[in-house]
N, C-alpha and C positions, 0 to 999 in steps of 0.2 A: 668572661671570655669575649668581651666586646672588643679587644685588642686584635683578636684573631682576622686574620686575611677570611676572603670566603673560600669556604672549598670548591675545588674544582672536577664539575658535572663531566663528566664522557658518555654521551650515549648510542652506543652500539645497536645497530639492526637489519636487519635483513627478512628472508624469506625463511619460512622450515628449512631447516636441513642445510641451510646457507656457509654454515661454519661461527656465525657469530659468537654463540658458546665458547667456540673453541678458542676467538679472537679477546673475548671479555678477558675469557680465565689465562690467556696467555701474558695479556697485560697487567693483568691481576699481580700473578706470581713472577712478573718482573719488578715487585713493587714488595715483597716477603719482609716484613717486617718493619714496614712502613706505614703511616695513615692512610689505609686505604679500605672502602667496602665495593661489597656487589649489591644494587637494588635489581632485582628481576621482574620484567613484571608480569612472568607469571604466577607470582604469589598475590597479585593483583583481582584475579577473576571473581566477581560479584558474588557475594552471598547468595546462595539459594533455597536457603530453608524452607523458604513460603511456598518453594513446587514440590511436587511431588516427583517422586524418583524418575518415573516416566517422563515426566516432561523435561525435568535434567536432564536426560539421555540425548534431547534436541538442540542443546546449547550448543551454540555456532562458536566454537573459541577460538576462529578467525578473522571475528567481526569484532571493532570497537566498542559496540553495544555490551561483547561480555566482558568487558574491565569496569571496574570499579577506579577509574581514571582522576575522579573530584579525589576519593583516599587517597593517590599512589601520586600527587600532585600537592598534596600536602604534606605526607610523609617525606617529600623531596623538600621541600620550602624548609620544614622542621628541622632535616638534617644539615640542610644551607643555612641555616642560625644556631647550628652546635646543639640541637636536642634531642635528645634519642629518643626512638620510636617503638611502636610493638608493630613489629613486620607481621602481619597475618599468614596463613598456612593454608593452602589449599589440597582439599583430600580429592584425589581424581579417582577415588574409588567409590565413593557417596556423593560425588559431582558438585558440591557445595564445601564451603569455607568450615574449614576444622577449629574444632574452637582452641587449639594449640595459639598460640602466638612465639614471637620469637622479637625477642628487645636486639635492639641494632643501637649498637653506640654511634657517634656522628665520627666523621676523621675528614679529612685534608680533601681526600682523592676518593670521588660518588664516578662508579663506572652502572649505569645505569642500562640496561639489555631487556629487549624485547622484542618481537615483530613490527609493533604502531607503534612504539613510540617516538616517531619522529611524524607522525600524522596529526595528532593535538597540536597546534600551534602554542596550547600553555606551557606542555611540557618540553616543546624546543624553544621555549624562550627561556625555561632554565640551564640551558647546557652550554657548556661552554668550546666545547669540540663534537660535531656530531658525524658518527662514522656508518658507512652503508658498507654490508659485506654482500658483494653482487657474485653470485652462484649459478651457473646454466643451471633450466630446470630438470636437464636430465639428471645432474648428479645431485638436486636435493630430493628427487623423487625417492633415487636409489639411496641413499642415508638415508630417508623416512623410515622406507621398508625395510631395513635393518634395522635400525631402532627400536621400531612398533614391536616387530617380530620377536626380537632378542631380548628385547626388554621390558617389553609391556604383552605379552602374549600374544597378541593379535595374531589374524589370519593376515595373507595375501592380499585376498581378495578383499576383506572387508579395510584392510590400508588405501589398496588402489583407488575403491570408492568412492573413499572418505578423500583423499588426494584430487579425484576429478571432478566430485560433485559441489567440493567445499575449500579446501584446501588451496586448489590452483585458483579458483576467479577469485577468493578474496588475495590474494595473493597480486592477482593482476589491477583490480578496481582500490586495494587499500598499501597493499605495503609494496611495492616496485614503485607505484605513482610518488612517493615519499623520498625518494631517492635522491630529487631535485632538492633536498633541504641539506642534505649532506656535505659538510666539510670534505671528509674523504672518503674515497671508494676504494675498497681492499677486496679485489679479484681474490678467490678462492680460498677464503676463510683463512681458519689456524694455519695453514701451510704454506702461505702468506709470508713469510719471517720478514723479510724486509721491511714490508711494509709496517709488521708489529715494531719493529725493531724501530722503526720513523716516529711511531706512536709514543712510544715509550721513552726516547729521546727530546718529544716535544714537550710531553708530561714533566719530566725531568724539570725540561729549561722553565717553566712554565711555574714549576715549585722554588727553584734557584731565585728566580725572578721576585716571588713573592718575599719570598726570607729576606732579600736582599734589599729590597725596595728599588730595582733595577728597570719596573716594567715599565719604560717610559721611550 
């Protein structure tokens, strides 16, 4: 496979509740049947075997600190040289790393999604398009608290919190600050089309180019 162009990094980020999800999987499925994967990096979060249940319950999963960043930086490299990976699995119901895994083949087109990651300077030094999806925080508060509630059981109150105590200042001191590294800024997530549609045209030209040997 030495022949092979490198694949092309996209990495998507934002705040909770931003829309980036919505932005990954939109450009994703513009792409159906094509080389393409999703690395997330919430499948990222540090092993925590060595604590005990209790002290898992304190894990800050808004802080850099709980990624597992040196893995999810090589697992990127690996896949940028055509070698498939075992994506680890995070169980958020025993708060530590499931011994599940999941093998990831390599392909053309790595859309890479997370809150930080565009805050390692290693990991935006592998991307090759980096996108910030910028959300007022009133409407990522309000998607949280659907979310938590509908989907994860949660209370109200213990959303709100978790949102004011933890959620909004990392929010403010790690991943808004990050924004200044981004290629482009896509106001109001998946409902965005334009702008996906801008994405996904540049993607395009940007694979033409390689087939072609035209990037010049």
């Amino acid at each position: 496979m030495t022949d092979k162009k490198r694949p092309i990094v996209i990495g998507v980020t934002g705040g909770s509740g931003s829309g980036k999800t919505s932005v990954s999987r939109a450009i994703y499925n513009q792409f159906t049947g094509h080389s393409i994967l999703m690395l997330e990096q919430d499948f990222y979060y540090k092993n925590q075997d060595d604590l005990s249940f209790e002290e898992r319950l304190k894990t800050n999963y808004d802080h850099p600190f709980a990624f597992d960043t040196d893995l999810l930086i090589q697992h990127l490299e690996d896949l940028i040289h055509y070698k498939a990976i075992e994506k680890p699995v995070y169980d958020y119901a025993a708060h530590t790393r499931s011994k599940e895994i999941i093998i990831q083949e390599p392909k053309e087109v790595i859309i890479l999604e997370g809150i930080l990651i565009l805050e390692d300077p290693r990991l935006r030094k592998l991307m090759d398009i980096k996108v910030y999806v910028d959300t007022d925080d009133d409407i990522r508060i309000i998607r949280r608290i659907k979310r938590d509630i509908e989907e994860r059981g949660r209370t109200l109150n213990s959303v709100i919190e978790q949102y004011l105590t933890v959620v909004k200042p990392m929010h403010h001191q790690f991943v808004e600050p990050s924004k200044k590294y981004a290629d482009i800024i896509i106001p109001e997530g998946g409902t965005n089309q334009v702008a996906i549609d801008l994405m996904t045209t540049k993607i395009r030209s940007i694979l033409v180019e390689e087939l072609t040997g035209t990037n010049n």
